[in-house]
N, C-alpha and C positions, 0 to 999 in steps of 0.2 A: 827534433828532426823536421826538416820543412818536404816541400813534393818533394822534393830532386831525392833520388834513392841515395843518400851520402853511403861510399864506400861498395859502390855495386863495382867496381871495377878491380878495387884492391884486390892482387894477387891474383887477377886473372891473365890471360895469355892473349895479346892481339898481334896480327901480324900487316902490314900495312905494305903492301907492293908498293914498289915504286916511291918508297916514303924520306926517302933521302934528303929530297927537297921538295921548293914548293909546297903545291899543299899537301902532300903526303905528310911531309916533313912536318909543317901545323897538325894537321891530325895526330900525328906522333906524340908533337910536344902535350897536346891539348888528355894524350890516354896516362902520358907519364906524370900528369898533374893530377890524374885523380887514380895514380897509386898500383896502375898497371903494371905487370912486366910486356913491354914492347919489342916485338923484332920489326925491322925495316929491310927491304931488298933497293940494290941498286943493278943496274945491267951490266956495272963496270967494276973492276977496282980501283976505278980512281971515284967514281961516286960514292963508293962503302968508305973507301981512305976520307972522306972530307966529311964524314960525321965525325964531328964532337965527342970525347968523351963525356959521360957526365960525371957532373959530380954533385955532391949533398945530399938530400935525401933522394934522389932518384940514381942513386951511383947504382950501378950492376946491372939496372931492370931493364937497358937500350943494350939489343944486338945489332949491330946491322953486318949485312952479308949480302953475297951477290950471287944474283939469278937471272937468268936466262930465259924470260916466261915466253919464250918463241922454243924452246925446246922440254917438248912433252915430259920425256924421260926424266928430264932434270928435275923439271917441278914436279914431280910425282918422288922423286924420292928426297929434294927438300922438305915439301910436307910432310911426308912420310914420316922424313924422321925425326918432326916436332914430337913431344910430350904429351902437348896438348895443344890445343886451341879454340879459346871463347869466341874470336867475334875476328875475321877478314877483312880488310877495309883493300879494295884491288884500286889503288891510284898511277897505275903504271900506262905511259901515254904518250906518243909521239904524232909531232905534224911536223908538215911538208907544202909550207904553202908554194903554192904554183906548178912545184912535181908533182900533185898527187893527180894529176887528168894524163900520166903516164900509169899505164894498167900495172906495171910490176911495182913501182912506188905505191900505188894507191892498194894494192896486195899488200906490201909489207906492211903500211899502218894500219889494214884489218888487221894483217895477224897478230900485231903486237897489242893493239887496243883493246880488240874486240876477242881474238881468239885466244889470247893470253890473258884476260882476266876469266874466260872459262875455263881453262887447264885449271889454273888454281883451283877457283871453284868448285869445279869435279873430284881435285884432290882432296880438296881440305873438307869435303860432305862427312867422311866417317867421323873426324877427330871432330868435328860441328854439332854434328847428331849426338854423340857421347856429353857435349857438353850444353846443348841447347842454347848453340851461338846463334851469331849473325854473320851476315856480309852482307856489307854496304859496296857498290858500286860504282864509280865514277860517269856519270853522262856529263850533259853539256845541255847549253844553248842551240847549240846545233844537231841536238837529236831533237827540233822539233821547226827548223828551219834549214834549209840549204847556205852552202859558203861555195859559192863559182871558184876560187882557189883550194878550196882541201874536201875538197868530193870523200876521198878516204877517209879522213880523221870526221866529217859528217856522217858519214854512214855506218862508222865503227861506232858513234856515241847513239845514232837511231839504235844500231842492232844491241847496245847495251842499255837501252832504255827496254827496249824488247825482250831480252833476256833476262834481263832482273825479273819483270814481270812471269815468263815462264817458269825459271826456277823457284818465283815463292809459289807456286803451283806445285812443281813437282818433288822439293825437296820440306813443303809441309807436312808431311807424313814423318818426318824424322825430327819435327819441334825447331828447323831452320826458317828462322826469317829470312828474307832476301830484298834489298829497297837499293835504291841508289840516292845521291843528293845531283843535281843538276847545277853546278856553278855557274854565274853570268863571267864577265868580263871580270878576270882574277890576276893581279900584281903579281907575272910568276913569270922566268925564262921564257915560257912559251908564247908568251902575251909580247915581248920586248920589244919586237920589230914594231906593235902598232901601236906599242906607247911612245914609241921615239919618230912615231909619225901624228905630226901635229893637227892634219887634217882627218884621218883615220881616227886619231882618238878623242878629236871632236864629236864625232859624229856619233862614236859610242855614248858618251857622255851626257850628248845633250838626250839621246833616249832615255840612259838611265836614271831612273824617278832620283833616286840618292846621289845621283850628281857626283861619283866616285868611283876612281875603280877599287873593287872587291881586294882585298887584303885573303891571303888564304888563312887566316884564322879566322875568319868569319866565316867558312865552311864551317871549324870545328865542332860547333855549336849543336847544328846540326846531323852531325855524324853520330858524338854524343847520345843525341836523344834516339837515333833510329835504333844504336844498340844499347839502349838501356831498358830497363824493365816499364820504363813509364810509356814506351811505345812497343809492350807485349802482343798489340793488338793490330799492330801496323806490319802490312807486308806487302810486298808488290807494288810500292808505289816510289814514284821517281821524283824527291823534295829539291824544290825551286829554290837556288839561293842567288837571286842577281840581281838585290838592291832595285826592282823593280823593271828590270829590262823586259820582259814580257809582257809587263802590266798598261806601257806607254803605247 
């Protein structure tokens, strides 16, 4: 057996908002290869419909199902009625470039980003505490910089850089870590407008030290180690993954 705790995640319970696609979707793949049963939420039934069944050794251990994480009640009695649950990863996330400096746009991607990865959150603390999970949560680049177009989707990823930090404060008493990973510039639907803009994604580029946009399996890695037993000791802290875009 080398560091890496082999088999810490076999037969555990992870549940991954928003993990339909993109990097939800990676972090998904990345818990069913080391042996998890995974559920995945999408907003839609046409997002749940476009997962894959699996099949070979990971046949059975992917659920996916659709959630509403803008309505309280609903994710209170989806959590509810898991079995269990080891480890939260909240990848659930929308922007709105150039509507969001209209106040009821820039409201709705708080609530969805920001206020709907704490519904979870709050729900899933008992079935967390019972199991001395984690949750890992989704920031950004932009929880630690402004974007003059997505005022919203900026300030939901500050208030979740913010809030991770809070809840490994308040939900350590119960043996819950709480961390997020901060993605740079990530190959994912939401990036597509300023990958298919050649002067935009210059510009990203030539800052970032790796000279690449981010793949969302290069998140996995990441995610990985915040809920694995080798980072027992990590909490409250929001891990940079952006191929060096901060470092320039």
């Amino acid at each position: 057996m080398g560091f890496w705790p082999t088999g810490c995640f076999a037969g555990k319970t992870i549940l991954v908002v928003g993990g339909t696609s993109g990097i939800g979707a990676a972090i998904a793949e990345a818990f069913l290869a080391e042996e998890a049963r995974v559920i995945v939420t999408g907003a839609t039934e046409a997002e749940v419909a476009a997962v894959a069944p699996r099949e070979g050794l990971s046949a059975g251990r992917l659920d996916a199902r659709r959630l509403d994480i803008r309505n309280g009640e609903a994710v209170k009695a989806f959590v509810g009625g898991l079995e269990r649950l080891d480890h939260l990863v909240n990848c659930a996330g929308i922007i709105r470039r150039g509507e969001e400096l209209d106040p009821e746009v820039f409201a709705s991607v708080i609530d969805i980003n920001l206020n709907g990865a704490m519904r979870v959150a709050a729900a899933a603390r008992p079935l967390l505490a019972a199991a001395k999970g984690t949750i890992t949560n989704t920031a950004s680049m932009l929880a630690f910089f402004g974007g003059g177009l997505v005022p919203g989707y900026a300030a939901s990823k500050g208030g979740i850089a913010q809030m991770t930090k809070s809840l490994a404060i308040a939900y350590a008493g119960d043996g819950i870590r709480v961390n997020a990973i901060a993605p740079g510039w990530i190959a994912t639907p939401l990036t597509r407008a300023l990958r298919d803009d050649p002067q935009r994604s210059e510009a990203i580029l030539s800052r970032t030290a790796l000279k690449r946009w981010g793949e969302p399996s290069d998140l996995a890695g990441g995610v990985l180690y915040l809920a694995s037993p080798i980072a027992s000791y990590v909490t409250g802290t929001v891990l940079v993954i952006d191929g060096g875009y901060l470092a320039v």
